[in-house]
PQR file of N, CA, C, O and H, with PARSE charges and radii, in Angstrom:
ATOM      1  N   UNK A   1      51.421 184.081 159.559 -0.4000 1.5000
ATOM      2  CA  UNK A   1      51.990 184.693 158.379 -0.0000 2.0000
ATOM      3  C   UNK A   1      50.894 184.813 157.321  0.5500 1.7000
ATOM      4  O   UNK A   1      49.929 184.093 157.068 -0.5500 1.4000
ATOM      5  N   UNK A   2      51.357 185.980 156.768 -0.4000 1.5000
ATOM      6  CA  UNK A   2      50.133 186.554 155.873 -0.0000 2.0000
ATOM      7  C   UNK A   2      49.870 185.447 154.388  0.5500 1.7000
ATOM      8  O   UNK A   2      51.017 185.286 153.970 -0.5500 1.4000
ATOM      9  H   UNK A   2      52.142 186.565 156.974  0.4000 1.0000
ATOM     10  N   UNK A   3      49.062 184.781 153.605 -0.4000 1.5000
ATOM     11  CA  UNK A   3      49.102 184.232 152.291 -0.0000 2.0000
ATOM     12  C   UNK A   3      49.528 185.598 151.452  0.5500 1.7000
ATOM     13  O   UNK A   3      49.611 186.756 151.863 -0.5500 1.4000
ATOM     14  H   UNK A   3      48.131 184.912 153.944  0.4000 1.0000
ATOM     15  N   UNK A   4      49.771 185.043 150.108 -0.4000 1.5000
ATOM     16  CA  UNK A   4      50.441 185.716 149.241 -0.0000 2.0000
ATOM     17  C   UNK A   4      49.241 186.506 148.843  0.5500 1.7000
ATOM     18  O   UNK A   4      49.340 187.690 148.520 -0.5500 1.4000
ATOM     19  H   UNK A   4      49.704 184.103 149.775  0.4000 1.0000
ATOM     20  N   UNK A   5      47.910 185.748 148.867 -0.4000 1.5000
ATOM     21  CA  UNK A   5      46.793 186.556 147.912 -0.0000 2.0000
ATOM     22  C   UNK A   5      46.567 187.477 148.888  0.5500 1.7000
ATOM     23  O   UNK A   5      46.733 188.617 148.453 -0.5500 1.4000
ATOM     24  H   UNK A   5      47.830 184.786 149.129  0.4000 1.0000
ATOM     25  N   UNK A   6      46.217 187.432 150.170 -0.4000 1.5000
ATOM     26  CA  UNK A   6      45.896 188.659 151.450 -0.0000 2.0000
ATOM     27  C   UNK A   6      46.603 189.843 151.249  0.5500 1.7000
ATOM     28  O   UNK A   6      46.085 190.958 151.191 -0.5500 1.4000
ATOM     29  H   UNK A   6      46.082 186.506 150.524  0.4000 1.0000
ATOM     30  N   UNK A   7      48.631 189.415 151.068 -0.4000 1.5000
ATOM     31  CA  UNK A   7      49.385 190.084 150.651 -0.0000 2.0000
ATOM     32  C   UNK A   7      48.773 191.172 149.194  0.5500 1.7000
ATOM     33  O   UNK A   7      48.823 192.399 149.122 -0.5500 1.4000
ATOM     34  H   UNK A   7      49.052 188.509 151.115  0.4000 1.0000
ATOM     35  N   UNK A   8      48.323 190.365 148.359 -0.4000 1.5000
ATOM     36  CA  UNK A   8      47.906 191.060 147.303 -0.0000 2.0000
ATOM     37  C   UNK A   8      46.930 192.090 147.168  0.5500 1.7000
ATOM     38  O   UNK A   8      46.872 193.187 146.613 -0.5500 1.4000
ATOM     39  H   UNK A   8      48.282 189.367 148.417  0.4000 1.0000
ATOM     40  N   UNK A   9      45.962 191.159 148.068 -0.4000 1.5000
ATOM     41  CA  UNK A   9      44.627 192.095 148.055 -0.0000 2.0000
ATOM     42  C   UNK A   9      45.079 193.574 149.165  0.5500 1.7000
ATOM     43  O   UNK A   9      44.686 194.677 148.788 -0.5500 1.4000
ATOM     44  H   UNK A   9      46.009 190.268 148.519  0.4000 1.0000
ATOM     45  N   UNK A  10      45.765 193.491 150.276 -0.4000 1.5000
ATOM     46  CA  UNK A  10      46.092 194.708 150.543 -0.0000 2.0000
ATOM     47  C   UNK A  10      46.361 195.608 150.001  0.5500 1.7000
ATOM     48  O   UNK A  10      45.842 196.724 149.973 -0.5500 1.4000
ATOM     49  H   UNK A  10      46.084 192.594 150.582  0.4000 1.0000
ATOM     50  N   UNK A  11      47.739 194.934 149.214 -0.4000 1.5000
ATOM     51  CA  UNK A  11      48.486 196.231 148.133 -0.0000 2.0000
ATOM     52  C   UNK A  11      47.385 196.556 147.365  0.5500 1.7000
ATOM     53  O   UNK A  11      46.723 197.379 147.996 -0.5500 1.4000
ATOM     54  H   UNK A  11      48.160 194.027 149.237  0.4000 1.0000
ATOM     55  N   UNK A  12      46.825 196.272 146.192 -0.4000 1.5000
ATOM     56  CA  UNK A  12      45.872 196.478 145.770 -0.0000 2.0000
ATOM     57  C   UNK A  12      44.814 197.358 146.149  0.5500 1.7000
ATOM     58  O   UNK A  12      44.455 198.182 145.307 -0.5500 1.4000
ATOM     59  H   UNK A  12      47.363 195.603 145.680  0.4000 1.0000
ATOM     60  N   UNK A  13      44.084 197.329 147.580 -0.4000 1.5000
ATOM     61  CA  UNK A  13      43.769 198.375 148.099 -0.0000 2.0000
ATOM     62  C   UNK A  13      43.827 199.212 148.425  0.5500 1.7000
ATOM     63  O   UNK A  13      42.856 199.955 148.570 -0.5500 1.4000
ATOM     64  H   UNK A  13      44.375 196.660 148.264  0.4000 1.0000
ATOM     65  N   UNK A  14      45.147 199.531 148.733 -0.4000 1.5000
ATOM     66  CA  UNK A  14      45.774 200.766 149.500 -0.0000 2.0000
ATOM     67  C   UNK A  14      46.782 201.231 148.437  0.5500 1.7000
ATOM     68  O   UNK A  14      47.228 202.349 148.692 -0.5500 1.4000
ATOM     69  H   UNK A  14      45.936 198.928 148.615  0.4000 1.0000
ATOM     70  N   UNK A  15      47.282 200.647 147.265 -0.4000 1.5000
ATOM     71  CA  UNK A  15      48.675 201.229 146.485 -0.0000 2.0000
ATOM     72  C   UNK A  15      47.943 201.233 145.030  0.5500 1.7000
ATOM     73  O   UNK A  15      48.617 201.799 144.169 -0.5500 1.4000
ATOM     74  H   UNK A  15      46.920 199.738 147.057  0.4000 1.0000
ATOM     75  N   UNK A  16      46.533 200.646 144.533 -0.4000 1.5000
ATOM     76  CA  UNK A  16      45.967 199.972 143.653 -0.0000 2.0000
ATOM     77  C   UNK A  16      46.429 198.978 142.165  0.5500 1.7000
ATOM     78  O   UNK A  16      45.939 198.978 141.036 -0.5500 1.4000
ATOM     79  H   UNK A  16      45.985 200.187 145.233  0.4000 1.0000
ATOM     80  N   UNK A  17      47.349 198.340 142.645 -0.4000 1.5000
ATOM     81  CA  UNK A  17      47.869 197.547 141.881 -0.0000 2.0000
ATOM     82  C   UNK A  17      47.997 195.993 142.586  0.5500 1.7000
ATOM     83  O   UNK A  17      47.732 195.687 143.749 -0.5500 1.4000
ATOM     84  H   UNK A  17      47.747 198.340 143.562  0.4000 1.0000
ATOM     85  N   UNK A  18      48.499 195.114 141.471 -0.4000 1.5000
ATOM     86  CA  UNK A  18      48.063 193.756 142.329 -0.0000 2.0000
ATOM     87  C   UNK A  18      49.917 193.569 142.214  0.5500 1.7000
ATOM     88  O   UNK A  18      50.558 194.005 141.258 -0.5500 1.4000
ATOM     89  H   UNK A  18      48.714 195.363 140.527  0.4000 1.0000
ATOM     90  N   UNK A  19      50.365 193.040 143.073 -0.4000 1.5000
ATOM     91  CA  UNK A  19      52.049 192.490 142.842 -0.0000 2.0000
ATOM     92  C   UNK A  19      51.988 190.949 142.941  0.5500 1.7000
ATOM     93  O   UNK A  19      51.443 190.076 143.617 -0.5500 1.4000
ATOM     94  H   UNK A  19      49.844 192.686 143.850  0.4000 1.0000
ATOM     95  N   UNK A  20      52.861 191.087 141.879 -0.4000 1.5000
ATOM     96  CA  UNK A  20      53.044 189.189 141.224 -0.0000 2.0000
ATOM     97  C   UNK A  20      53.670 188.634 142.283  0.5500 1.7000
ATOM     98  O   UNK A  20      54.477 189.261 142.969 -0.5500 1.4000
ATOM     99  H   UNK A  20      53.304 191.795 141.330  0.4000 1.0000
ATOM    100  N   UNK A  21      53.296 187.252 142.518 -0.4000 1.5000
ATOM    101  CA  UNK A  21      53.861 186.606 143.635 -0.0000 2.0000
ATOM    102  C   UNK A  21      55.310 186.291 143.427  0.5500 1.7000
ATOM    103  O   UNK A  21      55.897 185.922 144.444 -0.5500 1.4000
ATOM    104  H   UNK A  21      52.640 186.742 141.961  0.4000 1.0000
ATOM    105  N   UNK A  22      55.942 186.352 142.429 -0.4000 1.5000
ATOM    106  CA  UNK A  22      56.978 186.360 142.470 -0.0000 2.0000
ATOM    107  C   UNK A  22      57.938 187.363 142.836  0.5500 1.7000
ATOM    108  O   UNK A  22      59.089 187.024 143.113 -0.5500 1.4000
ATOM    109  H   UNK A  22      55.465 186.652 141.603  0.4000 1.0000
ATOM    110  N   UNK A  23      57.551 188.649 142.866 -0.4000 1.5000
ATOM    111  CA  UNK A  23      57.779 189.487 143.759 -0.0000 2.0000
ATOM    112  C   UNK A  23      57.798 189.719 144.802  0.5500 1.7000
ATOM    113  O   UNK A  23      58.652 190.423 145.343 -0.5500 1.4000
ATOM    114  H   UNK A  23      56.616 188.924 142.641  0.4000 1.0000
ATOM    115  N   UNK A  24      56.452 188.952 145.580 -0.4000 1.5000
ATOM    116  CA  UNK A  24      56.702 188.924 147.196 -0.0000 2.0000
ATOM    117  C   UNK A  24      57.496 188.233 147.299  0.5500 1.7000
ATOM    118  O   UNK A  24      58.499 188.642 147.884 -0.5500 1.4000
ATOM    119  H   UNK A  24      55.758 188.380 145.140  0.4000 1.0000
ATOM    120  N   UNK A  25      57.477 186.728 146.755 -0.4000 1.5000
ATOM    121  CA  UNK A  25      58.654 186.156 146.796 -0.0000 2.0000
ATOM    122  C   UNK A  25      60.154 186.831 147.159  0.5500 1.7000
ATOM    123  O   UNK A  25      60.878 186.836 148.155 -0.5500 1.4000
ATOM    124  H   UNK A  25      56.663 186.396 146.280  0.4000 1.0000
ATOM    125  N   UNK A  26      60.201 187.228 146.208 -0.4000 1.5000
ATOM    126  CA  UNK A  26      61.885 188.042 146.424 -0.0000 2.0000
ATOM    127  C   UNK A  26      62.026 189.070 147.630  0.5500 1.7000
ATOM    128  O   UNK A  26      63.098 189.480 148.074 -0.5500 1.4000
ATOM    129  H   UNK A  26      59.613 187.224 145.399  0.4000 1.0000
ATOM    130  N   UNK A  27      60.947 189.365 148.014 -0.4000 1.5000
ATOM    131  CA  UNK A  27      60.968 190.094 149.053 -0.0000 2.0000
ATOM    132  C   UNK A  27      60.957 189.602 150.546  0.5500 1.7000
ATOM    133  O   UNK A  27      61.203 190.181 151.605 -0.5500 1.4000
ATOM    134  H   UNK A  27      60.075 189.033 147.653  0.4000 1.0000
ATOM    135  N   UNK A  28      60.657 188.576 150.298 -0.4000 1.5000
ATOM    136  CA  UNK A  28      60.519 187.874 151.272 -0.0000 2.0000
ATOM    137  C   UNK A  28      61.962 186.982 151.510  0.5500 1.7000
ATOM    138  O   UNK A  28      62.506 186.647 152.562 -0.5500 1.4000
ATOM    139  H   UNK A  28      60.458 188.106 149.439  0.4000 1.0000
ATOM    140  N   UNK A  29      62.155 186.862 150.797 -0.4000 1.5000
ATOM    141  CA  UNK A  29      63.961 186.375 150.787 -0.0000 2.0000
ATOM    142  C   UNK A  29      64.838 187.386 151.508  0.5500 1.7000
ATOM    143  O   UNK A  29      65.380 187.174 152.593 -0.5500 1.4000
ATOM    144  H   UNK A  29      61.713 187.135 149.942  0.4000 1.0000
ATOM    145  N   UNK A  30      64.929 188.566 150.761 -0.4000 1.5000
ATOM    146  CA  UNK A  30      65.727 189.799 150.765 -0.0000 2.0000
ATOM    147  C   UNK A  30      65.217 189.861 152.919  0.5500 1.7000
ATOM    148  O   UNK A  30      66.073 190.335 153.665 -0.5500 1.4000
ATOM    149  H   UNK A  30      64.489 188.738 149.880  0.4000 1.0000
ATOM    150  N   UNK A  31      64.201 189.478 153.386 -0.4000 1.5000
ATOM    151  CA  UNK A  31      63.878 189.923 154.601 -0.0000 2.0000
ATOM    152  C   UNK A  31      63.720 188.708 155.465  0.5500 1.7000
ATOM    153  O   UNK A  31      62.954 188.622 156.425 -0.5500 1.4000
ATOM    154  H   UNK A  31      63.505 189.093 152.780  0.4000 1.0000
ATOM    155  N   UNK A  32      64.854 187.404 154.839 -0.4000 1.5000
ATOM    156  CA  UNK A  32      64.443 186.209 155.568 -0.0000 2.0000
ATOM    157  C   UNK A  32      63.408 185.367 155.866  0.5500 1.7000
ATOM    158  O   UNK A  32      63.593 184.518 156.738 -0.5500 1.4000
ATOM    159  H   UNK A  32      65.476 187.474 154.059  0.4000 1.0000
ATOM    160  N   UNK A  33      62.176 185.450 155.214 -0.4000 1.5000
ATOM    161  CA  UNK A  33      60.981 185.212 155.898 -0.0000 2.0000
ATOM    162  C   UNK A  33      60.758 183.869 154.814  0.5500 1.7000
ATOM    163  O   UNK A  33      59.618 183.405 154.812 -0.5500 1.4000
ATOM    164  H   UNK A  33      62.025 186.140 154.505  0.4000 1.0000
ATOM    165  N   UNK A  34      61.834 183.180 153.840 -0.4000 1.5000
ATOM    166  CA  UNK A  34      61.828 182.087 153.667 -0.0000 2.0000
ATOM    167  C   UNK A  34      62.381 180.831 154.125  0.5500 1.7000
ATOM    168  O   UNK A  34      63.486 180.610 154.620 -0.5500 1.4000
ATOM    169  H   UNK A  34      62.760 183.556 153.841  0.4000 1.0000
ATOM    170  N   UNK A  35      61.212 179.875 153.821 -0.4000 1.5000
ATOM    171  CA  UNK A  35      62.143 178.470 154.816 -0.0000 2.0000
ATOM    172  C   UNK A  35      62.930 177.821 154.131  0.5500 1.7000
ATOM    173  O   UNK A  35      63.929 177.254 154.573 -0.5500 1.4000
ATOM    174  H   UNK A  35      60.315 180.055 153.419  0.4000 1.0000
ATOM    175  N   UNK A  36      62.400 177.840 152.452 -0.4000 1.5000
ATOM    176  CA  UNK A  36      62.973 176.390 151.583 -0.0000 2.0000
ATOM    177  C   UNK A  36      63.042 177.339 150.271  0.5500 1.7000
ATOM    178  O   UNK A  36      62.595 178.475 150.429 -0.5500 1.4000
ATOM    179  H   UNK A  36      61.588 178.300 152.093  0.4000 1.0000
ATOM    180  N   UNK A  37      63.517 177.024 149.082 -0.4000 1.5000
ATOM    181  CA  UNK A  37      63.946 176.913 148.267 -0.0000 2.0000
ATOM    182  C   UNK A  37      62.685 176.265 147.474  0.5500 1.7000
ATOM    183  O   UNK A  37      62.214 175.261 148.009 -0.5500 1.4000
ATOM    184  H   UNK A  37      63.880 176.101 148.953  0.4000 1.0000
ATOM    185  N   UNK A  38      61.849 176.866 145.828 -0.4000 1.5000
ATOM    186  CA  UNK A  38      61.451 176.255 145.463 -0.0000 2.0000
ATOM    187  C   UNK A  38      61.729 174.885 144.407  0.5500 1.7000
ATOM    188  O   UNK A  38      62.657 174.906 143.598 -0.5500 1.4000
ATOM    189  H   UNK A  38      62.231 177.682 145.393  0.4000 1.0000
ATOM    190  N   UNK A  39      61.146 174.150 144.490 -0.4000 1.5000
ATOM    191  CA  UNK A  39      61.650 173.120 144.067 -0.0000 2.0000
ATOM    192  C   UNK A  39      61.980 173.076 141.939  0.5500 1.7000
ATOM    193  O   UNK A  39      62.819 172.386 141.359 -0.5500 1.4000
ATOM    194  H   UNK A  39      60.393 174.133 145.147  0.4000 1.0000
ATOM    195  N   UNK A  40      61.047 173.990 141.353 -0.4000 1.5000
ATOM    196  CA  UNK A  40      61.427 174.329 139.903 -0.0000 2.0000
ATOM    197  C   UNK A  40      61.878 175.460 139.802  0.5500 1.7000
ATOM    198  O   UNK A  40      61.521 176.133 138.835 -0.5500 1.4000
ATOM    199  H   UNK A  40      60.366 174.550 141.824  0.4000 1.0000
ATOM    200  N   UNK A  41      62.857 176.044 140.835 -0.4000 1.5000
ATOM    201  CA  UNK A  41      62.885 177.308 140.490 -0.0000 2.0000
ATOM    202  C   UNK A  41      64.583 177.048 139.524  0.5500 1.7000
ATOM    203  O   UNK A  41      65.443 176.253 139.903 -0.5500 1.4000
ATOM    204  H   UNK A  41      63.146 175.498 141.621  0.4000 1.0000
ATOM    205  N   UNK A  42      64.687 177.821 138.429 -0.4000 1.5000
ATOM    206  CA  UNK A  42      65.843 177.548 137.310 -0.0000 2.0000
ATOM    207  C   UNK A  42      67.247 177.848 138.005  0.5500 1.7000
ATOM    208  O   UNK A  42      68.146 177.011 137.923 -0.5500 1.4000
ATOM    209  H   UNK A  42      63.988 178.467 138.121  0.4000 1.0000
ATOM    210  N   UNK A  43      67.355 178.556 138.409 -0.4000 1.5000
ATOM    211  CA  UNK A  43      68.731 179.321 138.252 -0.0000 2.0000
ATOM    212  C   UNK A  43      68.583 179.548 139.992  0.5500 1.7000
ATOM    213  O   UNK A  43      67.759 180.296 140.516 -0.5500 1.4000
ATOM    214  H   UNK A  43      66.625 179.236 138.477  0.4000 1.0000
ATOM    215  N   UNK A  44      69.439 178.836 140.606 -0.4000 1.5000
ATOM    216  CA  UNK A  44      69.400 178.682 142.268 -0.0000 2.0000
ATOM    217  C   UNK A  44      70.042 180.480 142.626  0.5500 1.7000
ATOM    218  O   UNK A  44      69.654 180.968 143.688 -0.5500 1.4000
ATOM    219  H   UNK A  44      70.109 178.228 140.180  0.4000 1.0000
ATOM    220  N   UNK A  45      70.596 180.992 142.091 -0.4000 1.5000
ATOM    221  CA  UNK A  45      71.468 182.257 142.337 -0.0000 2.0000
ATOM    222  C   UNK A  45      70.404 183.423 141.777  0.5500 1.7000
ATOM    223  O   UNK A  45      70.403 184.532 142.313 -0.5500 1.4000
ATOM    224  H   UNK A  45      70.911 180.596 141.228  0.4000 1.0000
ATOM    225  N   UNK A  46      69.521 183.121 140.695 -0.4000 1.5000
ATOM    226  CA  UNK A  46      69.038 184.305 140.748 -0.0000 2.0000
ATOM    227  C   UNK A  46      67.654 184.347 140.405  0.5500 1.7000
ATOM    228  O   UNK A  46      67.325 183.167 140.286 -0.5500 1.4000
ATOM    229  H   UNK A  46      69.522 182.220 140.260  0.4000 1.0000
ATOM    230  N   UNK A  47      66.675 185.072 140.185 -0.4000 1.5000
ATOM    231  CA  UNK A  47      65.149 185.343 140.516 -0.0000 2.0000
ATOM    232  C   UNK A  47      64.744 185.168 138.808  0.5500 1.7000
ATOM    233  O   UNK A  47      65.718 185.580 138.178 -0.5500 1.4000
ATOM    234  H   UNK A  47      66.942 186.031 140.282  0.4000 1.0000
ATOM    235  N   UNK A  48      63.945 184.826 138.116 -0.4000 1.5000
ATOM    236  CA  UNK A  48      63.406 185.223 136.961 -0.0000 2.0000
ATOM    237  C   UNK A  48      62.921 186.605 136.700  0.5500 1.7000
ATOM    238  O   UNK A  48      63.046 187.152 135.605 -0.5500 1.4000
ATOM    239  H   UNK A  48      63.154 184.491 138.628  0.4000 1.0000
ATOM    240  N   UNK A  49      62.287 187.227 137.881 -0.4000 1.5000
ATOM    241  CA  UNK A  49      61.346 188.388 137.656 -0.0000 2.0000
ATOM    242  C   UNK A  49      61.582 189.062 139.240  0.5500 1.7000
ATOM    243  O   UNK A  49      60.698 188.971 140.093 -0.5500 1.4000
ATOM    244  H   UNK A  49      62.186 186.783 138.771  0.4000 1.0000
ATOM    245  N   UNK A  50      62.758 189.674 139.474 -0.4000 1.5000
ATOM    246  CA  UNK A  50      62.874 190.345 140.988 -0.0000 2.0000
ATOM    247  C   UNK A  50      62.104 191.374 140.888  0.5500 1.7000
ATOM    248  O   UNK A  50      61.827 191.722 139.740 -0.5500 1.4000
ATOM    249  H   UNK A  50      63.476 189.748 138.781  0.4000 1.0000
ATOM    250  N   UNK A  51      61.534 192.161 142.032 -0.4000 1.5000
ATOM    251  CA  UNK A  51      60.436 193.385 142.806 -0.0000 2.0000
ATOM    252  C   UNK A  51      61.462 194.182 142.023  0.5500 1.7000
ATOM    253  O   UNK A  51      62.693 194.205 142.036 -0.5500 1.4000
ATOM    254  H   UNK A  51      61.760 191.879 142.964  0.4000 1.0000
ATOM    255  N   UNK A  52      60.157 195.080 141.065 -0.4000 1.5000
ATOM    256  CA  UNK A  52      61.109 196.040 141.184 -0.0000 2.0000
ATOM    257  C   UNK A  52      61.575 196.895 141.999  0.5500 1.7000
ATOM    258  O   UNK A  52      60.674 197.100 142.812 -0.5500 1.4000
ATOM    259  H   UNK A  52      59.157 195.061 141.055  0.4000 1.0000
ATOM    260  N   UNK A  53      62.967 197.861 142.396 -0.4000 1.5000
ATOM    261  CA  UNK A  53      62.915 198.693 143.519 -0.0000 2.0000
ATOM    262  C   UNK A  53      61.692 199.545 144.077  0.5500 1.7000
ATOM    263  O   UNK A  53      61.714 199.881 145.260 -0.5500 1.4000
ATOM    264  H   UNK A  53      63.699 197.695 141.736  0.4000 1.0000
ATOM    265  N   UNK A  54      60.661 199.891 143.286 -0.4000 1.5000
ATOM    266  CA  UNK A  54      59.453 201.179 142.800 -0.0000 2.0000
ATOM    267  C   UNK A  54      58.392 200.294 143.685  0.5500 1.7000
ATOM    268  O   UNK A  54      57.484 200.868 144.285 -0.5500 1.4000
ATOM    269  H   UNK A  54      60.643 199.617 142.324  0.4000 1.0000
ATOM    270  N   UNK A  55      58.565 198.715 143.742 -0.4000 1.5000
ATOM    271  CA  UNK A  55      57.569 198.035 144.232 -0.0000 2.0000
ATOM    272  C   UNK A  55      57.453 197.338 145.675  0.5500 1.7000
ATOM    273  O   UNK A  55      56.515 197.003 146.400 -0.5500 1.4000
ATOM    274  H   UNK A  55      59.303 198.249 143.254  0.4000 1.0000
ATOM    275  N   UNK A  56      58.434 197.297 145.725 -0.4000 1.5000
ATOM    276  CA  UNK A  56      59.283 197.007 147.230 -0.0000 2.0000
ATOM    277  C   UNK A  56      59.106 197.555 148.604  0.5500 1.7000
ATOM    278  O   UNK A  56      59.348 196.867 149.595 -0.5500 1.4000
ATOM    279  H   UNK A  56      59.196 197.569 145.136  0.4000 1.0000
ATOM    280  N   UNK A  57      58.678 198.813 148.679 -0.4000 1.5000
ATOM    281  CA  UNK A  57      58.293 199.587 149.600 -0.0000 2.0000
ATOM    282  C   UNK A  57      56.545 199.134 149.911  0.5500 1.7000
ATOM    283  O   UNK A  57      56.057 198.855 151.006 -0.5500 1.4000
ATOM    284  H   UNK A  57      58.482 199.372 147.874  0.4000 1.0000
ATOM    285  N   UNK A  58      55.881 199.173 148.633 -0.4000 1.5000
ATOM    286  CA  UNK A  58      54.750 198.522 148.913 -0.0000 2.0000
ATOM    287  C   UNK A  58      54.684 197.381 149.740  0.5500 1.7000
ATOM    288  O   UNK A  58      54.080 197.253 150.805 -0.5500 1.4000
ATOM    289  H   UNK A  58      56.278 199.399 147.743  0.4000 1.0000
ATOM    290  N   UNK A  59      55.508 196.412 149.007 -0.4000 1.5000
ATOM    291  CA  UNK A  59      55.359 194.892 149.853 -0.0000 2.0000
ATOM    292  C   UNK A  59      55.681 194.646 151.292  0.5500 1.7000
ATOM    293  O   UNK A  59      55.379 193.726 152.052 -0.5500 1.4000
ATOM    294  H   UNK A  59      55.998 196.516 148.142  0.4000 1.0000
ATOM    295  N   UNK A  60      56.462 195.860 151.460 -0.4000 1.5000
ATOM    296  CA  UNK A  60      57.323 195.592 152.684 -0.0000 2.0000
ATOM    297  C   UNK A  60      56.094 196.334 153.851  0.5500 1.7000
ATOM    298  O   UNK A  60      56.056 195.886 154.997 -0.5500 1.4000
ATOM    299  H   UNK A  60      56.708 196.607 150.842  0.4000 1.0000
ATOM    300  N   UNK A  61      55.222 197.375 153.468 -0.4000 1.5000
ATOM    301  CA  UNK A  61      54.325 197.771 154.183 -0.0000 2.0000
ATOM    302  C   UNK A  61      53.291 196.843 154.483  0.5500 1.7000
ATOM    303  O   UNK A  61      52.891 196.793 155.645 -0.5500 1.4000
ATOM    304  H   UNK A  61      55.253 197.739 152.537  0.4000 1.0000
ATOM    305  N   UNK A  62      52.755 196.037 153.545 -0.4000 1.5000
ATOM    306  CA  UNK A  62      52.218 194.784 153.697 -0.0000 2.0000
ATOM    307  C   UNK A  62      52.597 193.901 154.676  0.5500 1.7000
ATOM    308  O   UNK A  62      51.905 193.509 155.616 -0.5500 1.4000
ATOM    309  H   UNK A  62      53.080 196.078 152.601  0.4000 1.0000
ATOM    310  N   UNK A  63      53.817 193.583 154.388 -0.4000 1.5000
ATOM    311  CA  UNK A  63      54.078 192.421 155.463 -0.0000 2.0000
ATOM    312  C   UNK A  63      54.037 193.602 157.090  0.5500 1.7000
ATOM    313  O   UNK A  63      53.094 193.507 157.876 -0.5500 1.4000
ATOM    314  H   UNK A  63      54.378 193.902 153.625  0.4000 1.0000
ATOM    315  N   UNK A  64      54.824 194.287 157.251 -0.4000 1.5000
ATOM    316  CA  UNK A  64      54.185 195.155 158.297 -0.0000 2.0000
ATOM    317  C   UNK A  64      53.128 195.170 158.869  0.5500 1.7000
ATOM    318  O   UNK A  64      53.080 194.933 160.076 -0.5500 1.4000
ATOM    319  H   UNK A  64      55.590 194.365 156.613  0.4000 1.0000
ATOM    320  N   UNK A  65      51.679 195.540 157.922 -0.4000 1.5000
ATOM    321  CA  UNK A  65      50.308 195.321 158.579 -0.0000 2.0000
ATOM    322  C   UNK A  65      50.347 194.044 158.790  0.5500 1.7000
ATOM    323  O   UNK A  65      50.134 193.771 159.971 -0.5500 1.4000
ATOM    324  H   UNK A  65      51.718 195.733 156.942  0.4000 1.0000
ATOM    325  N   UNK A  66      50.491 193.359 158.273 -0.4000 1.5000
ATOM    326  CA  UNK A  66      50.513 191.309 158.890 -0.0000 2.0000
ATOM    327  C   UNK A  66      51.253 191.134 159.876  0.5500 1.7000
ATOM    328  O   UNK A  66      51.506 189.934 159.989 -0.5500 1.4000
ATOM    329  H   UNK A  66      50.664 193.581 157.314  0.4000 1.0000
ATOM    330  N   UNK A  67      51.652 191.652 160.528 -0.4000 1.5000
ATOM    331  CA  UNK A  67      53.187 191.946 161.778 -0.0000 2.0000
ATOM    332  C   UNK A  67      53.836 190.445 161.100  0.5500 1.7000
ATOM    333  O   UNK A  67      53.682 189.438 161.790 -0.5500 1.4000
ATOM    334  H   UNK A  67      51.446 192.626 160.436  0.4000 1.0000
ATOM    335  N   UNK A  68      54.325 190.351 160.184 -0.4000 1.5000
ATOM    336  CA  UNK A  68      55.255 189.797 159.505 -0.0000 2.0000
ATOM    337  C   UNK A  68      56.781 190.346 159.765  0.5500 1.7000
ATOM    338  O   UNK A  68      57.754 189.761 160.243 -0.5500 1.4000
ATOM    339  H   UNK A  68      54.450 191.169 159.623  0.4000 1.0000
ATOM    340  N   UNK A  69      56.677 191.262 159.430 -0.4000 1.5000
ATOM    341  CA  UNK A  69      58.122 192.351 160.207 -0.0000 2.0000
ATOM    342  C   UNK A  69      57.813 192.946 161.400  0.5500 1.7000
ATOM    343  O   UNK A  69      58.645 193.650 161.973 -0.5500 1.4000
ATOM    344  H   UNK A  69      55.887 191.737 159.043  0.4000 1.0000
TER
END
C-alpha cells in the first residue's frame, strides 16, 4: 500500500496540486482501505475537512496506479 506522501507526490505530478492527507484519508474510508479509526479524531461520525467531490477523482486514480484498487 501506497504512503500518503507517494500518494501526494503523484497527484502533484500528474494533476499539479498537493492533496491534504486528510483527504486521502476520507477517501480511503469511502473505498474501505481503512483498518482503525484515528485515535484524536473529534467527531467519530464525521470528517473535519472531507475530499472535496472536484478532488476525489484525483485520489482515486492514485490509489489505482499503486494497485491499491
Amino acid at each position: 500500500m501506497a504512503t500518503y506522501k507517494e500518494i501526494q507526490d503523484f497527484v502533484l505530478t500528474t494533476r499539479g496540486y498537493t492533496p491534504k492527507s486528510c483527504w486521502i484519508a476520507d477517501v480511503k474510508e469511502e473505498h474501505h482501505l481503512t483498518t482503525r479509526r484515528a485515535p484524536n479524531r473529534k467527531d467519530e461520525d464525521q470528517r473535519s475537512y472531507p475530499c472535496p467531490e472536484t478532488k476525489r477523482p484525483d485520489i482515486v486514480t492514485a490509489f489505482k496506479h499503486f494497485g491499491m484498487l
